[in-house]
N, C-alpha and C positions, 0 to 999 in steps of 0.2 A: 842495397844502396840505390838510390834515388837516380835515374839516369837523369842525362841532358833535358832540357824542355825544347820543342821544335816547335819555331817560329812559325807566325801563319805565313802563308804565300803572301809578297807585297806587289802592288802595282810597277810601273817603272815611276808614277810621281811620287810614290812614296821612299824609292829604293833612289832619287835624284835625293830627296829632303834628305833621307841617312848619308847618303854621301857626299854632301854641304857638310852637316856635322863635324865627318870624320874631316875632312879638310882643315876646319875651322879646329877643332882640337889638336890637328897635328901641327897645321902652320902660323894661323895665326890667333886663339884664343879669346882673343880682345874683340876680336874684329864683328861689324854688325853684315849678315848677310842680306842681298837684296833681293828682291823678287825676281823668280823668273816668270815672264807672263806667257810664256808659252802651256807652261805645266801648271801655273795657279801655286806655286810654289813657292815660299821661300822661310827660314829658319835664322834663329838670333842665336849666337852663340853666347854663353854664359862668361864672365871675367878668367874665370880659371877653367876653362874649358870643357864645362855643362851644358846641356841641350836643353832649353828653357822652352823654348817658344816654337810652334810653326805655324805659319801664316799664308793665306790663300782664299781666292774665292772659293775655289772646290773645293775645300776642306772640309769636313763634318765642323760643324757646331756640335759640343757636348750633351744641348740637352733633343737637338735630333737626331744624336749617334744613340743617345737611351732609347727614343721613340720606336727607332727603326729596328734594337734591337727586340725592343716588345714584341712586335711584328713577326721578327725573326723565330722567337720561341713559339708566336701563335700558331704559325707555317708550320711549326714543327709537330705541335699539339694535332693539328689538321690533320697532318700525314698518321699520325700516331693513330687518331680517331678513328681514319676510314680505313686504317687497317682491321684495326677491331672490330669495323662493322665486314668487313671483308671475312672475316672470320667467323662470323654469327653469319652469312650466307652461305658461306661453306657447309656451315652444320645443319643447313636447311637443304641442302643438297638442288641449292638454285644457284648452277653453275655461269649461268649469265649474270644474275647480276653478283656474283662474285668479282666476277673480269672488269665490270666496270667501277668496281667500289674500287678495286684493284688499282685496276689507271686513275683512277681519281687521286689516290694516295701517292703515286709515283709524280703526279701532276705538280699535288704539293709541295714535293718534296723539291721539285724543278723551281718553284717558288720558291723556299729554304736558300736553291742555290743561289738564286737571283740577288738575292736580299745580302747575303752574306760577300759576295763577290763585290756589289755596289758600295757596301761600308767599308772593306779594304782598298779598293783602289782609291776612294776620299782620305785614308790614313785614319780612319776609324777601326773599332777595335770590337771584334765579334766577341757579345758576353751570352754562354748559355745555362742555361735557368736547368734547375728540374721540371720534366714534364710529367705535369698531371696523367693518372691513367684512367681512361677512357672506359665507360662502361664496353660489358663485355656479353649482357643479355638484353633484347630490347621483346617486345610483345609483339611483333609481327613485321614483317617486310613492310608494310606502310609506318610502322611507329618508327624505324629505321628509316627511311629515308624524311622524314619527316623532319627526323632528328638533324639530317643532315642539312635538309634545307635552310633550317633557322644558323644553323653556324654558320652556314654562308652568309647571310643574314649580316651577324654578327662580325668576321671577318669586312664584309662592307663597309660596314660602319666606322668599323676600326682603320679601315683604310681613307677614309671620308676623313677622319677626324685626323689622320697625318698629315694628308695634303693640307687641311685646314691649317694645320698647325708649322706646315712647310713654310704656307704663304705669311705667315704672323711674325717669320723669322727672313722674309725678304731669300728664301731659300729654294732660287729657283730649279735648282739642279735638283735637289730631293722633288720637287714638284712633280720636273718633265719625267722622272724615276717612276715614280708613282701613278703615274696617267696609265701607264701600263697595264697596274694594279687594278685601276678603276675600272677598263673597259672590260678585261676578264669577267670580272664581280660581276656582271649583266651576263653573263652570259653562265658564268654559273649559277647564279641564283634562276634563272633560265631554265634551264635542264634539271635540275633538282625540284623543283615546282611541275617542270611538267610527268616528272615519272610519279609525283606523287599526285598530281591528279588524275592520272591514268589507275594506279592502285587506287584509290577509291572509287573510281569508276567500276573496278573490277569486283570492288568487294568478295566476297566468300569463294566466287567464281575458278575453280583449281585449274580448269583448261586454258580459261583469258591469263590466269598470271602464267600458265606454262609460256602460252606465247611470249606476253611481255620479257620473259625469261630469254627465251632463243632472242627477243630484240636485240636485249641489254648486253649480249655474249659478243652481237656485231658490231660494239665500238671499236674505233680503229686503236691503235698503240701510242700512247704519247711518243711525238716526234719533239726529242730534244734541240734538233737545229733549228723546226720553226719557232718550238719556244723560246728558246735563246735567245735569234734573231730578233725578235719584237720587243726586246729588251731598249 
């Protein structure tokens, strides 16, 4: 038998908008509720006492709750990716940049949570997709990180074209959300351009990529409170 389904975690403005509801169906049905502007909140009770409507500045908009959730699965795709290349270093037996493909994927993953937390507390509704699965052979530490740069690349882009589409919807909340997103993207696309122009640099060279190898092992740990924080 089919257990209970468990609810996602709600914000408190989401968990005020549910308990308007229940108010409005127990006492008074008919009745229209009004905003509270403290929360960006407020909800129409239905005649017979249906939950129709909720209303709010900070409330997702429907076709930015889809956007966002795009985003959300690419995050995920991301983390999926650079574990698979985490694993193609491992079987090279280059233990450094193992460790950084490593926290790269935990990175995104800390993106994933970002994305997911932001659409529930607006009363948005996390939808996840099937993730594609990521190759699992590449032709050499430089065609790998190569690989990875251009997804950055691609993630940018993607994030470029939300804000865009933020601002087309007068949707300043997802915007100042998003700004976040942007300034990352430089700085990943950053670092992934420079290790691969260090590999080519080093071409054939087995001792230069040992080094870069012991470099790559001295990335520090993703530190969840300052990522959080900058949220």
């Amino acid at each position: 038998m089919r257990g209970p389904t468990q609810e996602p975690a709600r914000s408190p403005a989401r968990t005020y908008c549910l308990t308007l509801r229940e108010e409005a169906d127990n006492n008074n049905p008919g009745a229209e509720m009004t905003k509270d502007s403290s929360l960006g909140c407020a909800a129409v009770a239905h005649p017979v006492g249906g939950f129709t409507e909720r209303k709010g500045t900070n409330l997702l908009k429907p076709e930015m709750e889809e956007r966002l959730n795009e985003q959300f699965n690419l995050e995920l795709y991301s983390a999926y990716l650079y574990y698979a290349m985490t694993a193609y270093f491992e079987s090279l037996s280059l233990k450094g940049f193992s460790h950084w493909m490593s926290l790269q994927a935990q990175e995104e993953l800390l993106h994933v949570s970002k994305l997911f937390q932001h659409i529930n507390d607006r009363a948005g509704r996390v939808v996840f997709n099937a993730v594609e699965a990521p190759p699992n052979v590449w032709e050499s530490p430089l065609k790998v990180m190569e690989a990875a740069y251009a997804h950055e690349c691609l993630v940018s882009e993607r994030i470029n074209e939300e804000v865009s589409f933020a601002l087309s919807l007068n949707d300043h909340t997802s915007v100042t959300f998003l700004q976040w997103f942007v300034a990352e993207q430089v700085e990943e696309e950053s670092v992934a351009d420079d290790i691969v122009q260090k590999l080519k640099i080093i071409g054939d060279n087995s001792s230069a990529l040992f080094l870069l190898d012991q470099e790559l092992g001295q990335r520090p740990a993703v530190s969840i409170d300052a990522e959080a924080g900058d949220a």
